[in-house]
N, CA and C atoms as an extended XYZ file, in Angstrom:
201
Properties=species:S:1:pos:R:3:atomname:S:1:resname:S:1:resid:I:1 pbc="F F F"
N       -54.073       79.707       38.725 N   UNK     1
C       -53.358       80.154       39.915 CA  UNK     1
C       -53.190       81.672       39.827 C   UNK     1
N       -53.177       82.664       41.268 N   UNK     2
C       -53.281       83.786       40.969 CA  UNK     2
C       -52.191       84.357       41.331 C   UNK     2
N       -51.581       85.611       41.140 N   UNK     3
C       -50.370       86.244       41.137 CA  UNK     3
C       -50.083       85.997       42.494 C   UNK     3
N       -50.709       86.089       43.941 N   UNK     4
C       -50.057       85.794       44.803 CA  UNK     4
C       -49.830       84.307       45.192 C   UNK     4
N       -50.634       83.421       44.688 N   UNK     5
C       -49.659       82.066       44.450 CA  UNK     5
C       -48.939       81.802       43.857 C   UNK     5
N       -48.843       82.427       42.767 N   UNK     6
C       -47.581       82.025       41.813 CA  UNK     6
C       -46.114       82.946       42.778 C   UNK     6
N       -46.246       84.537       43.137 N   UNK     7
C       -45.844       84.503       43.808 CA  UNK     7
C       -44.941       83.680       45.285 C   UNK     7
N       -45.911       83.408       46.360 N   UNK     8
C       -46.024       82.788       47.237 CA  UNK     8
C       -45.073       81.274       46.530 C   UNK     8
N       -45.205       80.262       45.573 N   UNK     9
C       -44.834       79.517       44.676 CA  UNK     9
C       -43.336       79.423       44.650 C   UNK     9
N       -42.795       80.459       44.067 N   UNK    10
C       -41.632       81.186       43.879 CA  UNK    10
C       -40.701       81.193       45.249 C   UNK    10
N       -41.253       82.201       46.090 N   UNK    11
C       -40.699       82.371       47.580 CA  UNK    11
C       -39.910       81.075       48.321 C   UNK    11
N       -41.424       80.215       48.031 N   UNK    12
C       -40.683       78.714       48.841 CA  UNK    12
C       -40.196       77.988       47.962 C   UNK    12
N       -39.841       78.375       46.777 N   UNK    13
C       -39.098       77.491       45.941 CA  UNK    13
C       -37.533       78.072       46.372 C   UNK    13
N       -37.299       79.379       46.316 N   UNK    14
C       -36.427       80.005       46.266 CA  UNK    14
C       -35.608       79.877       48.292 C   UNK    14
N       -36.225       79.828       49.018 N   UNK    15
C       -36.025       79.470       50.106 CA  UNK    15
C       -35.663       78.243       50.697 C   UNK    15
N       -36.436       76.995       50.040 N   UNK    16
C       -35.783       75.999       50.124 CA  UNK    16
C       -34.581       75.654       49.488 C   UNK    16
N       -34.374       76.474       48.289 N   UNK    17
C       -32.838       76.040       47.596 CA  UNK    17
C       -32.061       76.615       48.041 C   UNK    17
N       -32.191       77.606       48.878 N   UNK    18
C       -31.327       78.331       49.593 CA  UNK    18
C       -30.966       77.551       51.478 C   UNK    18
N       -31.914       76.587       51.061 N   UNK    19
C       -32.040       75.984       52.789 CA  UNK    19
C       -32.259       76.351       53.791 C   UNK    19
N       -33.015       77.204       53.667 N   UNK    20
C       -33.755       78.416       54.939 CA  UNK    20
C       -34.996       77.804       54.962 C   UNK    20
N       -34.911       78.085       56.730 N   UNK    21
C       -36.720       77.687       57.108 CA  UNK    21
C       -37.220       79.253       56.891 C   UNK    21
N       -38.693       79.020       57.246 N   UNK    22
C       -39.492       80.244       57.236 CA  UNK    22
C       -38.871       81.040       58.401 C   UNK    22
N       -38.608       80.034       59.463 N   UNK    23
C       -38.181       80.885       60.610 CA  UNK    23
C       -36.864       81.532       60.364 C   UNK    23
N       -36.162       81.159       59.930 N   UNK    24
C       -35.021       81.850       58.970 CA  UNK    24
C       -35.413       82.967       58.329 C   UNK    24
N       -36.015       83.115       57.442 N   UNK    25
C       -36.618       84.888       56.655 CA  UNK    25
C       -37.164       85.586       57.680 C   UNK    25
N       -38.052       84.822       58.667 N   UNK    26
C       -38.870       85.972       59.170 CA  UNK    26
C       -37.855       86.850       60.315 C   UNK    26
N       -36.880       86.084       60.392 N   UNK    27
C       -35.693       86.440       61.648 CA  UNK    27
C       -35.008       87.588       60.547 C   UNK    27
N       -34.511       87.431       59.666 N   UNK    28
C       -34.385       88.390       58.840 CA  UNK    28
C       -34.995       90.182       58.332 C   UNK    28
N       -36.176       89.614       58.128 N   UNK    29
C       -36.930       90.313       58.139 CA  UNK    29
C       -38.064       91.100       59.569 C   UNK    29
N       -37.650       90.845       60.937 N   UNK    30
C       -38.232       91.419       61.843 CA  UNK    30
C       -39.838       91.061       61.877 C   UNK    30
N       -40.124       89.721       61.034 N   UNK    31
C       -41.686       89.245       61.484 CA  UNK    31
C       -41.756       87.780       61.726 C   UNK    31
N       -43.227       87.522       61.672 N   UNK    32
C       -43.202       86.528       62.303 CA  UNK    32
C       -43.299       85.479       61.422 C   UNK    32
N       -42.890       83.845       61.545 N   UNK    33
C       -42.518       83.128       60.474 CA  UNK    33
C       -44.169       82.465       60.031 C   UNK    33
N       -45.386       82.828       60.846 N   UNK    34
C       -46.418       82.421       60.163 CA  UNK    34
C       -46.634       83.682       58.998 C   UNK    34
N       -46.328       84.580       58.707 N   UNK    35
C       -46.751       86.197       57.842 CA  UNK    35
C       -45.511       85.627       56.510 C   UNK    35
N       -44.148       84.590       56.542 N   UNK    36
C       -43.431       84.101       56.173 CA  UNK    36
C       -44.709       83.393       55.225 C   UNK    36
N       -45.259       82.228       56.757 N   UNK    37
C       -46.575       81.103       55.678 CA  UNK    37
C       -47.158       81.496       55.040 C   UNK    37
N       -47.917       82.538       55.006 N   UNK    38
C       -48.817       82.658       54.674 CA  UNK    38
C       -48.516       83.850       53.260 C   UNK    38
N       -47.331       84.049       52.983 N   UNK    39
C       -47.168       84.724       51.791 CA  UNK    39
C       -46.711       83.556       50.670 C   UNK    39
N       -46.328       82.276       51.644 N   UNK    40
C       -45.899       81.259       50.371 CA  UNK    40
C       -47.077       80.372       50.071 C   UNK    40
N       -48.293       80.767       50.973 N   UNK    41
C       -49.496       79.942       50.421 CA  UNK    41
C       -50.149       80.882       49.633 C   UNK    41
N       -49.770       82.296       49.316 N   UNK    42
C       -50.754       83.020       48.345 CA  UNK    42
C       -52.016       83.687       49.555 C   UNK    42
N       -51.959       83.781       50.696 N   UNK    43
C       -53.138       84.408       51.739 CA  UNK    43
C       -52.533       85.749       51.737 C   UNK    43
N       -51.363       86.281       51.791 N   UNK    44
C       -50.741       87.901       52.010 CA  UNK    44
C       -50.182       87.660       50.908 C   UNK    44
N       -50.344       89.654       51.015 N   UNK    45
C       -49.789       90.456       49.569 CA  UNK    45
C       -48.709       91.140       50.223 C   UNK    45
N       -47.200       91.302       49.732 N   UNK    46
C       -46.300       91.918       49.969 CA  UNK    46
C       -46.147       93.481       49.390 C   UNK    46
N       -46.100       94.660       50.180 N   UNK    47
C       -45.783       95.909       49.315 CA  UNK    47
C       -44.643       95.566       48.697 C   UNK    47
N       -44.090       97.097       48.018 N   UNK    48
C       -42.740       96.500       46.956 CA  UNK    48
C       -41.343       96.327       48.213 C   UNK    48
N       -41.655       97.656       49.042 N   UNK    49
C       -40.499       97.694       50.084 CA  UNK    49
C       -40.369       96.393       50.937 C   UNK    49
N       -41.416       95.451       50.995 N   UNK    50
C       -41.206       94.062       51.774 CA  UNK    50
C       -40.666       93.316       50.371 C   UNK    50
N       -40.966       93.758       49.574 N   UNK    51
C       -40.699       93.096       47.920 CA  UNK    51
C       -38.921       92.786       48.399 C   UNK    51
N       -38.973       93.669       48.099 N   UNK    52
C       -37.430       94.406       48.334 CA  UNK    52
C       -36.641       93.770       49.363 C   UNK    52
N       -36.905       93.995       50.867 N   UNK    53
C       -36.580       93.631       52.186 CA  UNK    53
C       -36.459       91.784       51.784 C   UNK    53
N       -37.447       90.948       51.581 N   UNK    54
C       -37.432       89.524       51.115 CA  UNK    54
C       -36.583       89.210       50.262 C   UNK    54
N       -36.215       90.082       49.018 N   UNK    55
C       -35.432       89.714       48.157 CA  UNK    55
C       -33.097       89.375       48.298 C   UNK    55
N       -33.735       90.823       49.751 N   UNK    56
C       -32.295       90.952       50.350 CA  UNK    56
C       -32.271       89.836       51.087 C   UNK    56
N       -32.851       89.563       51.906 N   UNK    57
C       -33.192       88.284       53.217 CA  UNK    57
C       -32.578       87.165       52.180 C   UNK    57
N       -33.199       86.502       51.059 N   UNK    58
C       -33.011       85.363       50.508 CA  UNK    58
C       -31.724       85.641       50.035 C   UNK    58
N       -30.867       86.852       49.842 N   UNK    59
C       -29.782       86.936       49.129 CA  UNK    59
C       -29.939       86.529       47.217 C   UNK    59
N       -31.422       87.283       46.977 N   UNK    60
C       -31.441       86.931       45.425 CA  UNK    60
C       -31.829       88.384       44.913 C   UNK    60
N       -32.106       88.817       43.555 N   UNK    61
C       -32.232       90.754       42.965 CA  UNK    61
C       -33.924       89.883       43.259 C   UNK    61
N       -34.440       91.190       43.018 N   UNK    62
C       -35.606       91.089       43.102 CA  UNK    62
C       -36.350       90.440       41.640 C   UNK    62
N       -35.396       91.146       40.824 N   UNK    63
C       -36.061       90.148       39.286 CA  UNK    63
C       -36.108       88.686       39.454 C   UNK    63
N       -35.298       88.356       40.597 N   UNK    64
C       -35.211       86.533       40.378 CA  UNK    64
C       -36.696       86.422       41.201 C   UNK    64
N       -36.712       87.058       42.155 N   UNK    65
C       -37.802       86.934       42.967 CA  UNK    65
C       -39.115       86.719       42.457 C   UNK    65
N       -39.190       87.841       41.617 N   UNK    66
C       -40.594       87.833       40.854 CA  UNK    66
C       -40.623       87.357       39.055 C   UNK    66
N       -39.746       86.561       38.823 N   UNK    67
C       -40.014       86.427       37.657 CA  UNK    67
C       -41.080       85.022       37.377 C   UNK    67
C-alpha cells in the first residue's frame, strides 16, 4: 500500500470515529465532498497547508493525522 493510501486509510478511519460524513469535512474545508473521496481512496495528494486545514476540520494535531 502506498503513502497516499495509507494516508487516505487514516482520514476515513479518523472521520468515521469522529462521525462525520465526507460531506461534513468538505463543508469545512470549502470543497467538494468527492476531492473528500478521493483523498480517502489514495487518488489525491494533499499539500501540507490542506495537511493542516483537514487536520483542524477533524478536530485532531496533525501528528495524529499522519502517523
Amino acid at each position: 500500500m502506498d503513502i497516499s493510501a495509507k494516508f487516505g486509510k487514516r482520514v476515513r478511519a479518523i472521520r468515521l470515529k469522529k462521525q462525520m460524513s465526507q460531506g461534513d469535512v468538505a463543508k469545512k474545508l470549502g470543497v467538494n465532498a468527492v476531492y473528500i473521496s478521493q483523498i480517502e481512496r489514495g487518488l489525491k495528494n494533499m499539500s501540507l497547508r490542506g495537511i493542516e486545514r483537514l487536520a483542524k476540520a477533524l478536530g485532531v494535531s496533525i501528528a495524529k493525522l499522519i502517523k
